[in-house]
C-alpha positions in Angstrom: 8.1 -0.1 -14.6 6.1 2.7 -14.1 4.7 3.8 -11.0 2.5 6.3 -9.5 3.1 7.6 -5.6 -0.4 8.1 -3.2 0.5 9.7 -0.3 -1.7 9.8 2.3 -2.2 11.9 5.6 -1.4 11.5 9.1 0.7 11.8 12.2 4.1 10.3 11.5 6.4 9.5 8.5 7.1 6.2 6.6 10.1 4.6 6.2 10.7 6.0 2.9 14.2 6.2 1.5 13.5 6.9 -2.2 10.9 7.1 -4.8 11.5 4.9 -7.6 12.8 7.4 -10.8 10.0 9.3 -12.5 7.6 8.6 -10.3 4.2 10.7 -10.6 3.3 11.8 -7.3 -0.6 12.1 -6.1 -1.6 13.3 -2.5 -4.6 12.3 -1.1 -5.6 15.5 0.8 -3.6 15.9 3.8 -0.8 13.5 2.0 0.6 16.9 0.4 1.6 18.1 3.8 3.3 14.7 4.3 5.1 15.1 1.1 6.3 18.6 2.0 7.6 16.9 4.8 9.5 14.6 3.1 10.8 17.0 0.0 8.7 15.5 -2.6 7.0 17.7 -5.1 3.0 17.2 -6.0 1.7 16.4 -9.2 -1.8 16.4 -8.2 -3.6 16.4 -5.3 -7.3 14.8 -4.9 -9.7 15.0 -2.0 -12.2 17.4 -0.5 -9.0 19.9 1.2 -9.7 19.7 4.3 -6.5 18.5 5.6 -4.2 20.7 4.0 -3.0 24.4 4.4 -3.4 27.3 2.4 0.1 27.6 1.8 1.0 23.8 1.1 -2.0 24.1 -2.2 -0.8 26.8 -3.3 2.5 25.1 -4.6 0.2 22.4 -6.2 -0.2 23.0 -9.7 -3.1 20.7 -10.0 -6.1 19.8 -7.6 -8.9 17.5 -7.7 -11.4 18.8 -5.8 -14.3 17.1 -4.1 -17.3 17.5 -2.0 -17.1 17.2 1.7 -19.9 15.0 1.8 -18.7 11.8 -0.8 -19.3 8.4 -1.0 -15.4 7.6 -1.0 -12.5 8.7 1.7 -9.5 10.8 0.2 -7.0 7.9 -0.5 -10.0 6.2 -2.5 -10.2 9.3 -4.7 -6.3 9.3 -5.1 -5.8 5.5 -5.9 -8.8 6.5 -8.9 -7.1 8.9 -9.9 -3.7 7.2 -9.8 -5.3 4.3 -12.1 -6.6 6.7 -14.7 -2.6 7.0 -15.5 -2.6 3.4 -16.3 0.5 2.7 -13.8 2.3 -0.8 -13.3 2.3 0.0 -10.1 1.0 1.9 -7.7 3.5 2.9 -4.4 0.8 4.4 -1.1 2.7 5.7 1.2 0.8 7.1 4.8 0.8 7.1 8.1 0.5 4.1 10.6 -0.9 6.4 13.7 -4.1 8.7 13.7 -8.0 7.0 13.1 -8.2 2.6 13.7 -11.0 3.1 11.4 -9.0 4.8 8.2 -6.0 2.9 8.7 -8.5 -0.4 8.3 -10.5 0.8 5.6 -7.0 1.9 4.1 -5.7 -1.5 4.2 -8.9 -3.3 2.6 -9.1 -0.5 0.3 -5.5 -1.7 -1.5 -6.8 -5.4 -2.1 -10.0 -3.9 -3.4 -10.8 -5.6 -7.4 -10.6 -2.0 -8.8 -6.8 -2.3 -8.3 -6.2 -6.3 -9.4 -4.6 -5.0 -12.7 -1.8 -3.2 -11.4 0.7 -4.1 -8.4 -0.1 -2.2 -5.2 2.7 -1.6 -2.8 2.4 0.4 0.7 4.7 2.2 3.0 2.8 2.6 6.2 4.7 4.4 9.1 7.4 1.5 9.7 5.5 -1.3 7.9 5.1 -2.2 4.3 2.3 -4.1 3.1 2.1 -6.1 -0.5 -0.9 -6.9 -2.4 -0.4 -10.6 -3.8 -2.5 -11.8 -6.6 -1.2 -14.9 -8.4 2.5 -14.6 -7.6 4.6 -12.0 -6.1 8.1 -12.7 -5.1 9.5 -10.2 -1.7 12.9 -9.5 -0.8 14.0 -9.3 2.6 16.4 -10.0 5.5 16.5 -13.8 7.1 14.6 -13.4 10.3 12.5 -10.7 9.2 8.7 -10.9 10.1 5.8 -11.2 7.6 2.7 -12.0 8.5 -0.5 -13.2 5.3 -4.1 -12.1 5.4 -6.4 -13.4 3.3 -8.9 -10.4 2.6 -12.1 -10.1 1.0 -12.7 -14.2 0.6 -10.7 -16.9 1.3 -7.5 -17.3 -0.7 -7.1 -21.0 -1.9 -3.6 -22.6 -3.1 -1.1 -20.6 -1.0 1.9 -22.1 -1.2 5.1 -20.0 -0.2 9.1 -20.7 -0.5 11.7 -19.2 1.3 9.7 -18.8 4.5 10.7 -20.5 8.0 6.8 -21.8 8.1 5.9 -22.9 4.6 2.4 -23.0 3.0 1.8 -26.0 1.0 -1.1 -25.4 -1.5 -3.3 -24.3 1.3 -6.0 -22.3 2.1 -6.2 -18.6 4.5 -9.4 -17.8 5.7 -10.5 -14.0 6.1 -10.1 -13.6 10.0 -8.0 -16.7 10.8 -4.6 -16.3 12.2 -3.0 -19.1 10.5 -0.7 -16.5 8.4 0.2 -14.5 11.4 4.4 -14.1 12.3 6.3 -15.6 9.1 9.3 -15.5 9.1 11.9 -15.0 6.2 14.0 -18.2 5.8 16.4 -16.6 2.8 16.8 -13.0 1.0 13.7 -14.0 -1.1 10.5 -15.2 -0.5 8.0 -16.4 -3.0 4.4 -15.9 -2.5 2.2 -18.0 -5.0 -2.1 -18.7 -4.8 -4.3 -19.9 -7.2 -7.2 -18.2 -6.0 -8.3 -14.7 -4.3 -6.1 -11.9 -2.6 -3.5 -11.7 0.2 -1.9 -8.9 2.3 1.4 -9.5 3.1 2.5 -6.9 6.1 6.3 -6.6 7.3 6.2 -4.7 10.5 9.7 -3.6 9.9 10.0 -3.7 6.2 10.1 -1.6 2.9 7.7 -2.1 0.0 10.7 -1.5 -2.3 11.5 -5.1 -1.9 8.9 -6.4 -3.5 8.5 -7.8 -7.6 
């Protein structure tokens, strides 16, 4: 499978243990001091530069640069860029402290349509969140936390195995709290809908677990 890496900025660290082999690696701005941080190297970073020193871009090989004044935030930029590689999958990885408002947007931003033909996957600080369209299936501990959001509409047809609280062909509203504090029941959870977009977000655990 191949997969593209969007880092973005911020305060602290994810929970990152390895990037999956061959990996191209895309900073959003400040992400490539995150990844300098972590001991990844930069294929390309994408954003208007504000966030990042003068040292840290000059060991980029390749920049995208952009106005200050854009109609799009950094990560935005990065995930287009990332797309125009034609990934399987795309792996975000970014902070879960700094702005309420970018970590929102951030988190509508990976169910957006743009991204419905390739699998989106995010590390954020402690958490990982999964995009599920259609059918995803997650790997996990029993007892581990997951909580579904239906985002942008209403997602019909959920129906979920391998949870403690199983979903039976029903449907999430945007803004209801019926998905809230799942649980995993076995070592995999599947995560089926006939219609629209969930986020599934594990407080404490790792987007690598997820098909």
């Amino acid at each position: 499978m191949t997969t593209v890496v969007v880092l973005s900025g911020g305060p602290d660290r994810p929970a990152v243990d390895a990037l999956p082999p061959g990996a191209t690696v895309i900073a959003a701005d400040g992400g490539a001091e995150l990844a300098r941080r972590l001991g990844l190297a930069v294929d390309l970073v994408v954003g208007d530069l504000d966030s990042i020193s003068a040292a840290t871009l000059a060991g980029i090989a390749q920049v995208e640069r952009h106005a200050a004044e854009k109609d799009a935030t950094d990560l935005e930029l990065a995930l287009q860029a990332a797309l125009r590689l034609e990934p399987e999958r795309i792996l975000v990885l970014g902070s879960a402290g700094g702005r309420l408002d970018h970590l929102f947007g951030s988190l509508l931003l990976l169910a957006a349509e743009d991204y419905a033909g390739v699998g989106i996957d995010a590390e954020i600080g402690p958490a990982a969140v999964h995009v599920v369209r259609g059918e995803r299936i997650l790997r996990g501990e029993p007892g581990e936390p997951i909580s579904l959001f239906a985002v942008h509409g209403p997602a019909s047809g959920v129906v979920t195995h391998g949870l403690v609280y199983p979903l039976r062909a029903e449907t999430l509203e945007p803004g209801s709290s019926r998905g809230v504090s799942n649980v995993f029941a076995a070592p995999e959870a599947r995560i089926g809908l006939e219609r629209g977009v969930v986020l599934a977000v594990r407080p404490s655990g790792s987007a690598t677990g997820g098909s």
